[in-house]
Backbone as CSV, one residue per row, in Angstrom:
resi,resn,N_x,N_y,N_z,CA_x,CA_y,CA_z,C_x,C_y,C_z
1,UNK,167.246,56.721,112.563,167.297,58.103,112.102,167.654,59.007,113.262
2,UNK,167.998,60.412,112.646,168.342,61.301,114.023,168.215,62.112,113.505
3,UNK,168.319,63.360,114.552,167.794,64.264,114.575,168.616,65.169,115.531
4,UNK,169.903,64.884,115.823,170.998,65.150,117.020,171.834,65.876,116.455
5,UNK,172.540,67.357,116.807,173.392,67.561,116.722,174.324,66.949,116.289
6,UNK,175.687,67.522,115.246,176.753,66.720,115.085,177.457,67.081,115.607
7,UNK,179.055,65.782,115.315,179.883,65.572,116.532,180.858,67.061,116.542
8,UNK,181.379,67.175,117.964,182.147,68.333,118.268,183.782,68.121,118.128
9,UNK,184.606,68.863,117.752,185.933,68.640,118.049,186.366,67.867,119.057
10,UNK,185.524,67.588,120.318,185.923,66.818,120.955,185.901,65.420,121.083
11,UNK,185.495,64.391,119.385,185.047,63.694,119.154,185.882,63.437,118.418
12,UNK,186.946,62.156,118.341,187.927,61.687,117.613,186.878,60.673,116.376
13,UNK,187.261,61.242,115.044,187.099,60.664,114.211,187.755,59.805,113.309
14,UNK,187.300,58.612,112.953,188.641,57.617,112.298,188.281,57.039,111.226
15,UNK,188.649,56.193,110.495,188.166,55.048,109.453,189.012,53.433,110.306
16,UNK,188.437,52.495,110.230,188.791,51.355,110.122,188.324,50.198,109.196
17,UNK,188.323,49.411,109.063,188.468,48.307,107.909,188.271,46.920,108.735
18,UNK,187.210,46.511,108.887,186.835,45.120,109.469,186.262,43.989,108.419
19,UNK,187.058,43.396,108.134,185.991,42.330,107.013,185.898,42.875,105.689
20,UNK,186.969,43.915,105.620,186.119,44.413,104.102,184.968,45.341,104.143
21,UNK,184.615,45.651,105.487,183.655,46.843,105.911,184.251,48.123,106.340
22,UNK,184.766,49.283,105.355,185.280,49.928,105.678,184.362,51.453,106.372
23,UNK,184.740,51.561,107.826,183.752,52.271,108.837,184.033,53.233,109.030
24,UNK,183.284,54.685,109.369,183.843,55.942,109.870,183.647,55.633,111.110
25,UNK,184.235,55.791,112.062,184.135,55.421,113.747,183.937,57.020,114.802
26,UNK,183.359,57.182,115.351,183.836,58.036,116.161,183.599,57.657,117.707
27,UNK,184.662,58.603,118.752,184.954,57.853,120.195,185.101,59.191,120.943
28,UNK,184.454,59.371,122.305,185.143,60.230,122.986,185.099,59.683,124.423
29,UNK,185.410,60.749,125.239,185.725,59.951,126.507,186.764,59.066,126.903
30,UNK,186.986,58.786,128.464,187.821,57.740,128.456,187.241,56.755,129.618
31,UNK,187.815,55.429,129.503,187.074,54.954,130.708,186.749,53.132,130.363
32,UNK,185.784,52.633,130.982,185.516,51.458,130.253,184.451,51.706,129.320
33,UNK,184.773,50.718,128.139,184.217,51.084,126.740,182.546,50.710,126.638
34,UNK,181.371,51.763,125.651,180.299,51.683,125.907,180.044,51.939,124.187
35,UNK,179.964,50.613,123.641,179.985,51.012,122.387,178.249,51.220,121.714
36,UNK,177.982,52.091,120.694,176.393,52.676,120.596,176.155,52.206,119.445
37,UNK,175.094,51.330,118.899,175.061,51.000,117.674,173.954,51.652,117.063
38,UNK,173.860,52.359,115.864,172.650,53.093,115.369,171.386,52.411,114.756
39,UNK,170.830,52.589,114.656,169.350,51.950,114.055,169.481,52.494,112.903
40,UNK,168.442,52.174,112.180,168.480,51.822,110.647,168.001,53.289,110.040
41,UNK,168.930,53.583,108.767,169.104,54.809,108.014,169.975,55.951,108.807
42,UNK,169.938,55.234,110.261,171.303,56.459,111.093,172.689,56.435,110.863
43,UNK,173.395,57.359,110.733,174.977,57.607,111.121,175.399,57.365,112.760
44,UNK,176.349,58.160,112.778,176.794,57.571,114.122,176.436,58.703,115.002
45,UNK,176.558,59.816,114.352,175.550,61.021,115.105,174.463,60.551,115.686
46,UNK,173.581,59.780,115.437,171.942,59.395,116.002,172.734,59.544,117.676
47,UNK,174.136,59.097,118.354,174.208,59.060,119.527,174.846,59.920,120.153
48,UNK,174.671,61.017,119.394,175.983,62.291,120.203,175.595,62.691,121.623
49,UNK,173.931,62.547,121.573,173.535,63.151,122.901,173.888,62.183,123.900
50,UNK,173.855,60.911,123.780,174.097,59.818,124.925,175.807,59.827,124.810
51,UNK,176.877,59.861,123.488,177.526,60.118,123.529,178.683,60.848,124.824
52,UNK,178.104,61.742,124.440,178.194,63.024,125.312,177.927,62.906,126.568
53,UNK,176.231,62.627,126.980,176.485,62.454,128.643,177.041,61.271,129.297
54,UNK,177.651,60.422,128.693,178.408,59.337,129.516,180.235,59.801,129.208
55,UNK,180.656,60.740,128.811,181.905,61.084,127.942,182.992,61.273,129.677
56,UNK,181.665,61.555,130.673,183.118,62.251,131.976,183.248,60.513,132.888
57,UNK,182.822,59.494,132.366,183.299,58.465,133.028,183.371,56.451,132.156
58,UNK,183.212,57.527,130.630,183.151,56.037,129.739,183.925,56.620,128.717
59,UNK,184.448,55.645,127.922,184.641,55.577,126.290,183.466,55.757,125.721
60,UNK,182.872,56.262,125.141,181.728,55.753,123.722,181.864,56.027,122.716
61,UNK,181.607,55.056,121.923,181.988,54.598,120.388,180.750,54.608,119.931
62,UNK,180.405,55.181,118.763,179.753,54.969,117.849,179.875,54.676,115.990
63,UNK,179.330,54.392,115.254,180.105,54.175,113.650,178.922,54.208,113.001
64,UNK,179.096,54.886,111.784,178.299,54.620,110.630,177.451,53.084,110.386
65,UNK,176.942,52.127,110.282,176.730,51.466,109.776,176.811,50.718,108.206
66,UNK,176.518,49.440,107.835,176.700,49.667,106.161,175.487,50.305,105.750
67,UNK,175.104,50.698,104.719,174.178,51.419,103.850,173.619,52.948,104.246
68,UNK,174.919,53.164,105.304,174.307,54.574,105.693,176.013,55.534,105.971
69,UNK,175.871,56.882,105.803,177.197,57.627,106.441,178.036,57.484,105.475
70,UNK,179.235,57.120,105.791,180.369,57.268,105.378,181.071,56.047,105.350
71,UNK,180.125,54.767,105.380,180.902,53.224,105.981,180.899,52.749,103.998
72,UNK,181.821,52.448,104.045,181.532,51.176,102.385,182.130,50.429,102.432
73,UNK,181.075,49.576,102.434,180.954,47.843,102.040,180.339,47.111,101.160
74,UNK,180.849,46.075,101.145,179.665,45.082,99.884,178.502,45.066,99.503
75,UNK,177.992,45.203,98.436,176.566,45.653,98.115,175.421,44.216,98.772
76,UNK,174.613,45.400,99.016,173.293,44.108,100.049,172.757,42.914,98.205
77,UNK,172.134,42.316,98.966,171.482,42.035,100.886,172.091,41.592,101.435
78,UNK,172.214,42.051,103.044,172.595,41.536,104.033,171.307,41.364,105.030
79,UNK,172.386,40.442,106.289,171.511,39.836,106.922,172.500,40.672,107.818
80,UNK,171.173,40.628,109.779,171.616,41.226,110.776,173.274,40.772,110.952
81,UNK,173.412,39.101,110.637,174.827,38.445,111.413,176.236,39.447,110.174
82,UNK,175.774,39.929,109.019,176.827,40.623,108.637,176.896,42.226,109.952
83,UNK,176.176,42.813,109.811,176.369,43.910,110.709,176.918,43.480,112.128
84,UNK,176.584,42.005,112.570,177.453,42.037,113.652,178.643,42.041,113.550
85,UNK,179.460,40.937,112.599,180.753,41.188,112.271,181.048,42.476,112.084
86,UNK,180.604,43.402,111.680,181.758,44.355,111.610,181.409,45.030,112.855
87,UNK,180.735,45.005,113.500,180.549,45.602,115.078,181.320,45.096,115.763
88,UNK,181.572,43.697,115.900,182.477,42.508,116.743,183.918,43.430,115.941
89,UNK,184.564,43.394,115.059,185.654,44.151,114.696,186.342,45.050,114.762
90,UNK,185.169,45.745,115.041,185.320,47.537,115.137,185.519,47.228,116.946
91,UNK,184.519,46.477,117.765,185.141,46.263,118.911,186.705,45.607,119.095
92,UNK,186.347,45.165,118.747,188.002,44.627,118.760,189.440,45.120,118.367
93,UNK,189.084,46.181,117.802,189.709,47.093,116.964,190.353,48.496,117.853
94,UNK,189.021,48.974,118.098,188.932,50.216,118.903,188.428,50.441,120.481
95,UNK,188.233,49.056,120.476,187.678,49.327,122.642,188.809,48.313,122.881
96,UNK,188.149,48.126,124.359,188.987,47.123,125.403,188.102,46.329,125.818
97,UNK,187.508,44.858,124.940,186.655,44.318,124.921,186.900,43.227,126.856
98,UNK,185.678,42.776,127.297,184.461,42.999,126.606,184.154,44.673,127.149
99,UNK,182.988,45.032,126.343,182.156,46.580,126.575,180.731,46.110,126.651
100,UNK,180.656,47.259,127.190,178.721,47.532,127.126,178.184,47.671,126.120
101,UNK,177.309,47.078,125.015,177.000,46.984,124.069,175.254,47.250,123.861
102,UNK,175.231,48.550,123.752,173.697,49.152,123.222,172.993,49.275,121.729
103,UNK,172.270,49.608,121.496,171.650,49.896,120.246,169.935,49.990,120.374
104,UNK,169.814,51.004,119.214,168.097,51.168,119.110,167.828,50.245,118.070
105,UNK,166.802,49.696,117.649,165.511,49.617,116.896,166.864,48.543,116.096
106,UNK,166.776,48.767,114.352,168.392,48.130,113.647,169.294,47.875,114.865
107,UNK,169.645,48.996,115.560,171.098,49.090,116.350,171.062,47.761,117.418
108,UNK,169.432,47.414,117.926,168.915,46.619,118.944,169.405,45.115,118.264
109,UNK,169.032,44.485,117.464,168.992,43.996,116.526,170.428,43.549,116.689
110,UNK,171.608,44.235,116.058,172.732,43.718,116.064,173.284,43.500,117.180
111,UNK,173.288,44.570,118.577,173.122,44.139,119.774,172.846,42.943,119.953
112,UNK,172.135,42.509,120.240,171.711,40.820,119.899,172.294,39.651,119.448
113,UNK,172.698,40.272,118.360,173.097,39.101,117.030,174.570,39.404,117.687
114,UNK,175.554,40.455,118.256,176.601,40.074,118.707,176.871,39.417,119.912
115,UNK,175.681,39.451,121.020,176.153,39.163,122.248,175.765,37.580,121.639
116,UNK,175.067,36.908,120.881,174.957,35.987,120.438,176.075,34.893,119.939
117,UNK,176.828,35.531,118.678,177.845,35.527,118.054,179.434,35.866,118.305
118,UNK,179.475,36.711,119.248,180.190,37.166,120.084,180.380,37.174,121.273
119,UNK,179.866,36.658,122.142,179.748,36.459,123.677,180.800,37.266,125.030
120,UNK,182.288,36.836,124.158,183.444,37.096,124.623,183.901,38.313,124.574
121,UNK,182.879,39.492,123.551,183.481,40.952,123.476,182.226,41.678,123.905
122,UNK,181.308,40.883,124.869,180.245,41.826,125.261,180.023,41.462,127.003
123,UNK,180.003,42.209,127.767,179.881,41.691,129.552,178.095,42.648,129.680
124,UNK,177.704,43.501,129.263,176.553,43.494,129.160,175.443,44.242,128.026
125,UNK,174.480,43.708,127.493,174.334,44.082,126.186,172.656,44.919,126.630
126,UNK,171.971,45.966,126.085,171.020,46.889,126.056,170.410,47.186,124.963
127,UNK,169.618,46.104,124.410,168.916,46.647,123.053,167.833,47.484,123.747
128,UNK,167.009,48.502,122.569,166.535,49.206,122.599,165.328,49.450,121.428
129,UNK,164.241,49.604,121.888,163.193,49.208,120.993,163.377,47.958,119.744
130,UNK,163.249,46.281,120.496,163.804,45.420,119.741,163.058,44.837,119.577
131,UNK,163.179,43.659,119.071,162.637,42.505,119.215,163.306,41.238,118.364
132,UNK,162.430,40.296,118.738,163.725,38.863,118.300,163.021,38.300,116.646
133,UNK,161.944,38.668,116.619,161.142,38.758,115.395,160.374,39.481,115.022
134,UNK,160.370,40.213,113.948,159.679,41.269,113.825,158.026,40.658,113.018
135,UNK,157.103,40.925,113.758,155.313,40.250,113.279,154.328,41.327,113.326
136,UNK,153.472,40.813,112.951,152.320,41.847,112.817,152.334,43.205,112.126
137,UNK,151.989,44.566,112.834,151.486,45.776,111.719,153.429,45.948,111.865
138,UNK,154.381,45.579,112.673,155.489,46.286,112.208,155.940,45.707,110.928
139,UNK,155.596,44.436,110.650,156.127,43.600,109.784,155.459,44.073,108.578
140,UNK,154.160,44.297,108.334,152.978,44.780,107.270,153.492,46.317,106.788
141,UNK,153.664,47.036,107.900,154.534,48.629,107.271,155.869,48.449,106.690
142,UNK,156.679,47.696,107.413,158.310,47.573,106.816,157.747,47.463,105.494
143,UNK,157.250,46.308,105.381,157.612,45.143,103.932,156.545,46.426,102.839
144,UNK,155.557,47.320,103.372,155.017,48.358,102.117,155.937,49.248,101.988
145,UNK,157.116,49.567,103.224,157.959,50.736,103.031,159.168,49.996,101.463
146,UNK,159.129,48.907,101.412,160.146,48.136,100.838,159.639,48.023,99.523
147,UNK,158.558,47.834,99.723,157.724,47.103,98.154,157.816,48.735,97.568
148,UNK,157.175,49.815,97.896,156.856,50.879,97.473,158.519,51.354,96.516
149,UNK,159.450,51.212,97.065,160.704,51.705,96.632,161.061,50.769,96.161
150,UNK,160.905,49.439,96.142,161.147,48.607,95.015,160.242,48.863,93.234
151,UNK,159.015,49.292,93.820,158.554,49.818,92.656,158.641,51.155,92.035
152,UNK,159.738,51.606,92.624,160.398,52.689,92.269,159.432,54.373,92.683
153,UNK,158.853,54.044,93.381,157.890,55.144,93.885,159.183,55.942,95.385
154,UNK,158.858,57.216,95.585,159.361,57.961,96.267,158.750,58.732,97.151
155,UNK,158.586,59.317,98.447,157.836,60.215,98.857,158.446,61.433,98.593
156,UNK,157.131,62.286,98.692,157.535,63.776,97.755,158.306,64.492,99.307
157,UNK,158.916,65.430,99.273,159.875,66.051,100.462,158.788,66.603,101.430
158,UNK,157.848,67.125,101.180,156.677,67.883,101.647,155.959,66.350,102.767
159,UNK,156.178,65.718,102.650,155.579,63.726,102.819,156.750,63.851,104.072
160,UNK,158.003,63.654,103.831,158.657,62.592,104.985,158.839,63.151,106.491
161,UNK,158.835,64.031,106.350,158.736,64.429,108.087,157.092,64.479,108.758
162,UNK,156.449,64.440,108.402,154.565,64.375,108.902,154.672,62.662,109.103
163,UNK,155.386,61.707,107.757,155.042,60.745,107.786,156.197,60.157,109.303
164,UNK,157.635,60.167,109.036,158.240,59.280,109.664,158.326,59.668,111.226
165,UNK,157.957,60.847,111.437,158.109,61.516,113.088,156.862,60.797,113.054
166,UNK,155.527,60.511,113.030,154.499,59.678,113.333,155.049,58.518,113.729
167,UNK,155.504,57.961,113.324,156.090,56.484,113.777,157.429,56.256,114.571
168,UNK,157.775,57.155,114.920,158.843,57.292,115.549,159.028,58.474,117.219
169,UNK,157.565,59.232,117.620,157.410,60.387,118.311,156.011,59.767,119.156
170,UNK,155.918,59.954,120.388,153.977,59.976,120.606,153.413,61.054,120.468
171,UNK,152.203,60.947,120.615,151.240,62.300,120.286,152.051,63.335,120.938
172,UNK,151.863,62.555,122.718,152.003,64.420,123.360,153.106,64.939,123.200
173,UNK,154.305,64.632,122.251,155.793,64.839,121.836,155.637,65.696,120.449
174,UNK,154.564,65.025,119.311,154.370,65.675,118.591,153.393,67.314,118.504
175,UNK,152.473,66.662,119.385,151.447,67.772,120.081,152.467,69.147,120.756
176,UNK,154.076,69.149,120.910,154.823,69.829,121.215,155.086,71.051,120.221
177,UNK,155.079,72.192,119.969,155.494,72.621,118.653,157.084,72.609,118.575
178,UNK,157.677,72.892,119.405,158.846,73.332,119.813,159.781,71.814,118.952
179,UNK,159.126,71.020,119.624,159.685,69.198,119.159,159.193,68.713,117.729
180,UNK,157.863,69.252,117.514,157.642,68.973,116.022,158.579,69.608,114.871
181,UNK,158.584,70.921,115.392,159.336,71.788,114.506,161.166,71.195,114.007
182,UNK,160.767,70.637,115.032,162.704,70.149,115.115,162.901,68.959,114.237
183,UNK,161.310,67.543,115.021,161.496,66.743,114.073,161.444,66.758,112.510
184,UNK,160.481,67.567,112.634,159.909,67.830,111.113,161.055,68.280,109.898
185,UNK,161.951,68.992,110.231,163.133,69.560,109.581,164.162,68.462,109.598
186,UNK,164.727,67.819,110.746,165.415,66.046,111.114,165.043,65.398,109.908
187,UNK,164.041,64.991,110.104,163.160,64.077,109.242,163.031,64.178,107.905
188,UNK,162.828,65.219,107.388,162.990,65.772,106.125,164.093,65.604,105.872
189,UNK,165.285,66.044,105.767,166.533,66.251,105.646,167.160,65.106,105.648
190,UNK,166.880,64.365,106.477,167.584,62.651,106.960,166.902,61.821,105.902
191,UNK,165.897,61.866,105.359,165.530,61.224,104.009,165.503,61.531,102.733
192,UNK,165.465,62.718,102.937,165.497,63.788,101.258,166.460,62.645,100.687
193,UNK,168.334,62.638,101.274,168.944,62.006,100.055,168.949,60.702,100.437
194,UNK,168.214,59.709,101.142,168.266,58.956,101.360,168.615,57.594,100.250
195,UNK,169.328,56.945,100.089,169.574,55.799,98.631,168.425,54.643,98.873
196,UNK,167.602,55.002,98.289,166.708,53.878,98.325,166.709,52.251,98.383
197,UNK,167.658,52.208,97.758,168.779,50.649,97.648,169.273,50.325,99.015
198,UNK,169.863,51.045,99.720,170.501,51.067,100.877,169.304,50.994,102.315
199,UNK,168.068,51.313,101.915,167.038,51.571,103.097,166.269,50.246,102.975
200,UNK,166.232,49.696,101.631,165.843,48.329,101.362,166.450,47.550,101.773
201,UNK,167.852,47.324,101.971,168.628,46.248,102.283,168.844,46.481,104.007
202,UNK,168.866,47.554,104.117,168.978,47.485,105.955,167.248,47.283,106.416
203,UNK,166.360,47.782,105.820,165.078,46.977,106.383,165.338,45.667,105.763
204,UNK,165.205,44.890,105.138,164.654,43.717,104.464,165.826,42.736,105.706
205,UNK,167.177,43.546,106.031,167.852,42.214,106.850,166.843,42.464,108.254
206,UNK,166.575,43.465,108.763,165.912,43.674,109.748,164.424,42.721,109.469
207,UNK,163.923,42.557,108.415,162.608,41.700,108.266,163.163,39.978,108.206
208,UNK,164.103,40.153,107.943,164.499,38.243,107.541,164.946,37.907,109.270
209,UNK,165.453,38.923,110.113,166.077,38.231,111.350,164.830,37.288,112.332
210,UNK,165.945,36.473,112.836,164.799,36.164,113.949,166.125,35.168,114.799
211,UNK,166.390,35.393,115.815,166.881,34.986,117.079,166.372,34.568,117.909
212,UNK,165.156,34.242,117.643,164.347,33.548,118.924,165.201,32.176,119.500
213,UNK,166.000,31.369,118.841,166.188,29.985,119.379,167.314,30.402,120.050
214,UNK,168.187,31.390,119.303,170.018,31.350,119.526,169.810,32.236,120.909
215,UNK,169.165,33.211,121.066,168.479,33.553,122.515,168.623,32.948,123.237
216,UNK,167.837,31.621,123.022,168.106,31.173,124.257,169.187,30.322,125.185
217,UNK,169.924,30.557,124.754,171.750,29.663,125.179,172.356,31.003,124.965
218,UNK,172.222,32.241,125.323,172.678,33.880,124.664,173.387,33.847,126.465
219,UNK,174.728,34.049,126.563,175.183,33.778,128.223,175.956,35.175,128.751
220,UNK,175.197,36.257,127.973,175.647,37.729,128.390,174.279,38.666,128.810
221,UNK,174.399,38.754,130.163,172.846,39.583,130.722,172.387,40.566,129.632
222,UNK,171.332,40.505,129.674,170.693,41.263,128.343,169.406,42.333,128.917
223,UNK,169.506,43.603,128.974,168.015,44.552,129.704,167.944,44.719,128.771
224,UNK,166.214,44.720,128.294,165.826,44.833,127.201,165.001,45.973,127.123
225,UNK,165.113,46.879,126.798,164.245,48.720,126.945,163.206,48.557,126.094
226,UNK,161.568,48.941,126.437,160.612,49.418,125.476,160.139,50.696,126.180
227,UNK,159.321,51.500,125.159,158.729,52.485,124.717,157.541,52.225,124.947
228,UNK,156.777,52.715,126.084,155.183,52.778,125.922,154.257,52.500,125.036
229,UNK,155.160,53.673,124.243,153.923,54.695,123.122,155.015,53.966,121.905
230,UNK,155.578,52.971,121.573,156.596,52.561,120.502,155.591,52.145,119.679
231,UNK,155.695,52.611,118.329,154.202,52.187,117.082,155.280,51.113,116.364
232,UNK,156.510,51.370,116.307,157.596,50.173,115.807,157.713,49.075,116.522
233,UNK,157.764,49.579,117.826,158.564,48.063,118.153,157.790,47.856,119.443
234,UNK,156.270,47.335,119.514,155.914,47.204,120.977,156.182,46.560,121.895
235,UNK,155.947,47.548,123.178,156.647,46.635,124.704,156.335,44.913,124.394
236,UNK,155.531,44.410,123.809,155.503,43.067,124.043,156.608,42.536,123.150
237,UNK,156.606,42.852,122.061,157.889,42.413,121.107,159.067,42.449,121.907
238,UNK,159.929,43.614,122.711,160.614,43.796,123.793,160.833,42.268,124.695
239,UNK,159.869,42.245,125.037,159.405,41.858,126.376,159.999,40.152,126.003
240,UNK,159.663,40.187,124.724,159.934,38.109,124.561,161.484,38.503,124.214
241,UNK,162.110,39.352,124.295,163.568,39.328,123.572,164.562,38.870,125.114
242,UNK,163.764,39.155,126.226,163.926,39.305,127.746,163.977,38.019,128.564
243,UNK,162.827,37.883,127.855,161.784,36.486,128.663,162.616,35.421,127.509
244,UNK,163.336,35.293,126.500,163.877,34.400,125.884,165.281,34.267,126.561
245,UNK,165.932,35.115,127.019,167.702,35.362,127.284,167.544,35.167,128.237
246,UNK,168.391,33.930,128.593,168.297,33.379,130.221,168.594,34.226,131.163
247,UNK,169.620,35.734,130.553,170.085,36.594,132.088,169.164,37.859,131.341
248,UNK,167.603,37.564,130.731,167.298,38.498,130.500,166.816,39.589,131.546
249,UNK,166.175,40.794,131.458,165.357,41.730,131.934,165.075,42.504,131.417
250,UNK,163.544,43.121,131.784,162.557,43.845,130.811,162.607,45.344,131.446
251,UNK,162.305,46.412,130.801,162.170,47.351,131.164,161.319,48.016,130.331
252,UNK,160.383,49.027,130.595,159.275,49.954,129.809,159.354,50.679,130.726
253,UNK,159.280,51.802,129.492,159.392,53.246,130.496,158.420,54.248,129.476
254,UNK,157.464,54.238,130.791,156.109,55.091,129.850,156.187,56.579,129.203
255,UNK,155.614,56.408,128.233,154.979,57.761,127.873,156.096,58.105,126.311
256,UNK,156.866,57.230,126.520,157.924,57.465,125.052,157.893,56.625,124.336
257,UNK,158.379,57.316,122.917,158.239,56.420,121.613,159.642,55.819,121.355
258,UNK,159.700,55.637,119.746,160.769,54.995,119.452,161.701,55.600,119.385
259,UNK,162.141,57.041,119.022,163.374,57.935,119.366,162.999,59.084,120.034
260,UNK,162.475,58.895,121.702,161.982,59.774,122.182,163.761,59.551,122.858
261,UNK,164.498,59.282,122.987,166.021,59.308,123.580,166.852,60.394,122.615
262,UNK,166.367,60.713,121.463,166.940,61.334,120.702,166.640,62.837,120.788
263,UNK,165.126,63.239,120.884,164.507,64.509,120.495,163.225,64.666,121.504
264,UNK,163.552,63.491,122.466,162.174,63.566,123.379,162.395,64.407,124.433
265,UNK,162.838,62.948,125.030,163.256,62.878,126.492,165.138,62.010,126.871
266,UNK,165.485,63.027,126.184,167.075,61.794,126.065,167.503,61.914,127.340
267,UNK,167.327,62.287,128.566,167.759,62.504,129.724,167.036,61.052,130.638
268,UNK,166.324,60.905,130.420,165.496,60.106,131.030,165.920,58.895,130.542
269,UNK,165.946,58.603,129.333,166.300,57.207,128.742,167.952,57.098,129.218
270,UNK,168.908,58.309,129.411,169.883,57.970,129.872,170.390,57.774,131.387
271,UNK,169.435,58.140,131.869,169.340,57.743,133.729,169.022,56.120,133.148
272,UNK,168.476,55.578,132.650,167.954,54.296,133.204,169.212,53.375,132.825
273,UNK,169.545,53.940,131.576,170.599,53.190,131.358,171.755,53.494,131.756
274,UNK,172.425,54.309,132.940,173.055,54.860,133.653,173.007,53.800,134.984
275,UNK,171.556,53.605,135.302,171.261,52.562,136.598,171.326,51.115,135.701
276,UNK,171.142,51.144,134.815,171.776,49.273,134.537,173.025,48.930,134.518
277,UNK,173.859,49.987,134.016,175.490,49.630,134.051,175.688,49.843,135.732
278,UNK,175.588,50.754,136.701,175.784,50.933,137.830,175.268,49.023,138.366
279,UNK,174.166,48.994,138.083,174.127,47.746,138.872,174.429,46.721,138.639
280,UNK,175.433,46.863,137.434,176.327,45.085,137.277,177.791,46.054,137.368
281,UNK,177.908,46.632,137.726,179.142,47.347,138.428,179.948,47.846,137.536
């Protein structure tokens, strides 16, 4: 989800067609390519702000995903390895492979499943609040967020911003008024028309993945980012996605949640990942 500004004129917008996945793409900058993959229920906006501050010495690409934006494709279920294909495509399509290959939370996820599947169009990959199996209370909330809208129940509009900035913000972010106020309106708005069909099938592939084995023969360095305060995706979940990938490495960076890069602290999450590309050159 996001909560980011949308894109500026200075943001080339396109359609392409990978697989029968037809994508809205957008790119600015020039440079070597840093493609951004969104997490689940986001457009390609979720990355304008990182977008943007890498724009005076990279390419960055970002795209709709399926079940969200402006992308249409084949009706779910899908599994993570479909979203890689059309990521692997859209790279291939629109960068100068291999690229730097990021993503949050969903976005982390396919990250993964391409440097996996793809090896040859990724030189270094950056998931972001991930993990290689999703267990415990994240697994117990997904699967009620799923069941609930399978039984055709809805949250009332007054409900989704109190509820989803909780799981996505830490206290002292929400304890902000200035940041609540912002999420709270984000949040609302980003689910009001949300297709319920479409939030089921991008969680439920996010609940079926698990990469723990293919990890480990994965032969593209992999930094793996957690969130302190992440109620989705905790540093330890992170941490085995790291400790599995032979050129893995771990990183936690305190005091932020799961889209504190978005509406937190996006400056901070983009220094670090500023010093991981600097240090594989």
């Amino acid at each position: 989800m996001t909560a980011a500004p949308g894109f500026t004129d200075a943001f080339a917008i396109r359609r392409i067609e990978a697989g029968g996945t037809a994508m809205r793409v957008a790119q600015i900058g020039s440079g070597p390519d840093i493609v951004w993959v969104p997490g689940g229920d986001s457009p390609a906006e979720a990355w304008v702000l990182q977008m943007t501050a890498f724009s005076d010495r990279f390419r960055s690409t970002s795209y709709d995903p399926r079940g969200v934006g402006q992308t249409v494709s084949a009706p779910g279920p899908w599994i993570i390895a479909d979203f890689a294909r059309d990521c692997a495509g859209l790279i291939e399509q629109v960068c100068r492979p291999p690229v730097i290959l990021t993503g949050l939370s969903m976005g982390a996820l396919i990250t993964q499943q391409v440097a996996i599947d793809f090896p040859h169009l990724v030189r270094l990959a950056i998931p972001m609040g991930t993990a290689a199996h999703v267990v415990g209370f994240t697994r117990d909330w997904m699967e009620a967020e799923i069941r609930l809208r399978k039984e055709g129940y809805q949250l009332p509009g007054y409900f989704l911003g109190p509820h989803f900035a909780a799981f996505s913000l830490p206290a002292k972010a929400l304890a902000d008024p200035a940041i609540w106020e912002r999420a709270k309106a984000a949040y609302s708005s980003r689910w009001a028309d949300r297709n319920p069909q479409d939030m089921i099938d991008q969680w439920q592939a996010c609940l079926d993945f698990d990469c723990r084995e293919a990890l480990r023969t994965c032969p593209v360095p992999m930094h793996a980012i957690a969130f302190s305060e992440d109620l989705q995706t905790p540093p330890s979940a992170v941490k085995e996605v790291a400790d599995l990938a032979p050129r893995g490495v771990f990183h936690e960076m305190p005091g932020l949640g799961h889209v504190s890069l978005i509406r937190h602290c996006p400056d901070i999450v983009n220094a670090r990942i500023a010093e991981i590309i600097a240090a594989h050159g």
